[in-house]
N, C-alpha and C positions, 0 to 999 in steps of 0.2 A: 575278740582277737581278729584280727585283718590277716587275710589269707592271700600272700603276692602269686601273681601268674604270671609265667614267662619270665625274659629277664631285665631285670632294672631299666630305663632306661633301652630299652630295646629301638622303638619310634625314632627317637633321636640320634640315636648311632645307626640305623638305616638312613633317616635324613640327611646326613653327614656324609657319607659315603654314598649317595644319587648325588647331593651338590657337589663334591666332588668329581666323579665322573662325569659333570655337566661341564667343569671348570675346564676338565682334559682335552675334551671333547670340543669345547670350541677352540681351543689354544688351535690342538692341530687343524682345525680346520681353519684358522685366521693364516696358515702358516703355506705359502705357496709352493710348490713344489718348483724345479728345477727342470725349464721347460727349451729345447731348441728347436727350431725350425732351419732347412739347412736345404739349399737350391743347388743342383748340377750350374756349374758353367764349364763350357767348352776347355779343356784342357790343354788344347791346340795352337788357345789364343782367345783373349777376351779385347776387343776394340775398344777404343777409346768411344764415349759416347751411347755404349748401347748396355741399356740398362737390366738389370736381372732382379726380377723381383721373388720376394717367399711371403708368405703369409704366416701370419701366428694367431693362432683361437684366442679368444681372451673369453674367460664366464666370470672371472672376479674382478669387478666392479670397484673395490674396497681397500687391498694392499696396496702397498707400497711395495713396487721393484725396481732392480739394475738390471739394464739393457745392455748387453757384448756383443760384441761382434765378432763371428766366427767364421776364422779360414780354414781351408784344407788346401795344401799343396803340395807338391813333387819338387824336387832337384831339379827341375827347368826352371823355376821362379828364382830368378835372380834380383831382384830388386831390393833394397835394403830399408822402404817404404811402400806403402800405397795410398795415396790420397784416394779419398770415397767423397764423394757427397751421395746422402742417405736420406730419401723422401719418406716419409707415414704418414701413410693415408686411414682414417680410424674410418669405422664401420659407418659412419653417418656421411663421408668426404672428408672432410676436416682432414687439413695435412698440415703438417712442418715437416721443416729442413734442417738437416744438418751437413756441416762440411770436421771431416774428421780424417787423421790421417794414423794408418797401422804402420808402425815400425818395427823395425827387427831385422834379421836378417836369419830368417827361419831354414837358408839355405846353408848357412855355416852350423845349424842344425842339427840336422837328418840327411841321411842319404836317399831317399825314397818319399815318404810320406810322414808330413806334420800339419799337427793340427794347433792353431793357435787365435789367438781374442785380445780385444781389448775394450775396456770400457765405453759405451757409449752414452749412456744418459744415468743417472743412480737416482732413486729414491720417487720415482715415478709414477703415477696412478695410471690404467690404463681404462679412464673410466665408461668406454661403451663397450656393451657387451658384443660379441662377433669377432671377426676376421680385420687384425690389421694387415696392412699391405706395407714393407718392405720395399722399397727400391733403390737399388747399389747402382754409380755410376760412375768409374773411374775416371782421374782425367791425368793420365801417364801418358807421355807423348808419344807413349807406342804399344803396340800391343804388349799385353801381359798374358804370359805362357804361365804354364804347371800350377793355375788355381782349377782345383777339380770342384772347390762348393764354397760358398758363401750364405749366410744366415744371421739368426739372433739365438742369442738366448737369452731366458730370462728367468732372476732368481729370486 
């Protein structure tokens, strides 16, 4: 007579349930979080020409993300546009350009303060590790009032 210990099958329903926790376990980590970076500008008046840069960390190498672009502005921002051209500079030098223009008319909005984005690049590798650089440059033929902050995010 054979005498069982423990239960059936035991080994492999442990097995089963580590591979699984391993499966969980990378999913969320393959999964980027929901990340902004977001610079003061002068509220008073942003000049044509003068550039405001933000930085964003980067440690994943590996995803794919969409890159927005994020305003913050007041009831003085009267513009129903804003052309940006938008440099990145990746942690090695390595730059491009973008020219992009945000629409809306965030003043028929809000009475006070709105926060609004629009897409700028989707499905993007950010493939060195460190600090990219951000730089906004408006080219509005005059200054632009009631932007308190300019940034990215990335999802």
């Amino acid at each position: 007579m054979r005498v069982m210990r423990g239960v059936s099958g035991g080994a492999g329903v442990l097995r089963g349930v580590v591979t699984m926790a391993a499966i969980v376990l990378a999913m969320v980590g393959c999964t980027s979080p929901i990340e902004t970076s977001l610079t003061s500008v002068d509220p008073e008046g942003w000049t044509r020409g003068r550039s405001i840069a933000v930085e964003l960390p980067n440690s994943d190498t590996l995803s794919l993300s969409d890159l927005r672009l994020v305003v913050r502005s007041d009831s003085r921002y009267d513009f129903d546009s804003l052309a940006l051209t938008v440099s990145v500079e990746a942690p090695s030098g390595e730059q491009a350009l973008f020219r992009t223009t945000l629409y809306g008319d965030p003043k028929a909005e809000h009475s006070y303060m709105q926060e609004w984005e629009q897409p700028l690049v989707a499905g993007v590798r950010l493939a060195e590790e460190g600090n990219y650089t951000f730089r906004f440059t408006h080219s509005a033929t005059r200054r632009v009032e009631g932007v308190w902050a300019i940034g990215i995010t990335r999802e």
